[in-house]
C-alpha distance (Angstrom), angle and dihedral (degrees) to the residues before:
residue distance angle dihedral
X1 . . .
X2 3.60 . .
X3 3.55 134.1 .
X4 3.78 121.0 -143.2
X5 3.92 117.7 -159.6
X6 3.97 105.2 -161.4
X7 3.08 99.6 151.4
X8 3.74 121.8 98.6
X9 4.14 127.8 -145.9
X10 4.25 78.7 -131.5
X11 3.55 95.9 52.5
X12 4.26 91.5 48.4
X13 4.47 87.9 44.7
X14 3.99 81.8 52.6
X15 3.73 92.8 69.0
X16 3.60 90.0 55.4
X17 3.95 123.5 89.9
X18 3.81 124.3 -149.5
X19 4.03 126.2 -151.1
X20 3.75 98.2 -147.3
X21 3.55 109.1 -146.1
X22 4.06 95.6 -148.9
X23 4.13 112.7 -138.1
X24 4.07 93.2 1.9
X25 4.27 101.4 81.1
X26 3.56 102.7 175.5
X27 3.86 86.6 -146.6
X28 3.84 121.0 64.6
X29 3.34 121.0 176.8
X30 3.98 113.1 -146.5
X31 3.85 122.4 -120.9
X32 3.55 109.9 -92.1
X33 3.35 134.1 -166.9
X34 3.73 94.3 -151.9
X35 3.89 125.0 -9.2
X36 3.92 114.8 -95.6
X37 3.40 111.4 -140.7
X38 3.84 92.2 -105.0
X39 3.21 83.5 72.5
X40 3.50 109.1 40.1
X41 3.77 87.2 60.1
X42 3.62 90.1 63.6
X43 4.03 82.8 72.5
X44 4.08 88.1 74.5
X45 3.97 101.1 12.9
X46 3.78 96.3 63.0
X47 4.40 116.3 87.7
X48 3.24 92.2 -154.5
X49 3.33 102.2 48.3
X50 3.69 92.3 -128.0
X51 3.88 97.9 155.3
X52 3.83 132.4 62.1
X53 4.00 140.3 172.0
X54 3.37 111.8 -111.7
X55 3.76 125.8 -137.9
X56 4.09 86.0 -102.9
X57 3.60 95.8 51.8
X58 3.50 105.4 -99.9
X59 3.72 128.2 125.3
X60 3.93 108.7 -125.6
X61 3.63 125.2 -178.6
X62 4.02 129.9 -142.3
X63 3.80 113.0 -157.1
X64 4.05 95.7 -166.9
X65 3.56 94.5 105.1
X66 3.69 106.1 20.3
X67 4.37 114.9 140.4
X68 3.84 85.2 -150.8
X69 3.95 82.4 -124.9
X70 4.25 88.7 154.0
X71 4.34 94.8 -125.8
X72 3.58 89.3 130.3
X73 4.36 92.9 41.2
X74 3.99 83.1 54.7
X75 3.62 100.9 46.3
X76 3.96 102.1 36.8
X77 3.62 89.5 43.8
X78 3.34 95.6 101.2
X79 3.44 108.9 25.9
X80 4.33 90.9 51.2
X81 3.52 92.9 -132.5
X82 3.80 100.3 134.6
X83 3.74 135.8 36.9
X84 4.09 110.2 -133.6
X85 3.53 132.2 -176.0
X86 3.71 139.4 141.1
X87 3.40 118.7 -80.9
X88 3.87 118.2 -113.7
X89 3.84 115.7 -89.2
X90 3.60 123.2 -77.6
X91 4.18 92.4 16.2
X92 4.08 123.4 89.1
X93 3.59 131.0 45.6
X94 3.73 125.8 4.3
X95 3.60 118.2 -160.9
X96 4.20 104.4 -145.9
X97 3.69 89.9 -173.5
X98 4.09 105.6 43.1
């Protein structure tokens, strides 16, 4: 018997709608120099795909789309790379299905 995984973790976070709060991200990433490599890892750790490199170097982060799972909370804990917080009532992620 054989198991066939079709379904994608991008095609799931599609049935999902987001309530952007505009000019309030609840995720800030700190000005950095150079990316530590708690950070970094938030390139491939993040579901949501939240963060990216930019052309200059730096690791930005887009909160349109973010499950508010707390990945990047855990791993930038220590190193103070981000700023996390709840986002306001009413505003992020909507779960369609439950």
């Amino acid at each position: 018997m054989s198991i066939e995984l079709s379904t994608r973790v991008e095609d799931k976070l599609f049935n999902n709608r987001y309530l952007v709060d505009t000019g309030r991200p609840h995720i800030k990433v700190r000005p950095h120099a150079k990316p530590s490599p708690q950070l970094l890892s938030m390139l491939k750790a993040c579901p949501a795909r939240c963060y990216e490199l930019s052309e200059d170097g730096q690791v930005e982060a887009t909160v349109d789309g973010c499950i508010e799972c707390g990945t990047c909370r855990i791993i930038c804990e220590e190193s103070g790379d981000i700023e996390w917080s709840y986002p306001r009532g009413g505003y992020g992620v909507l779960f369609k299905f439950g």
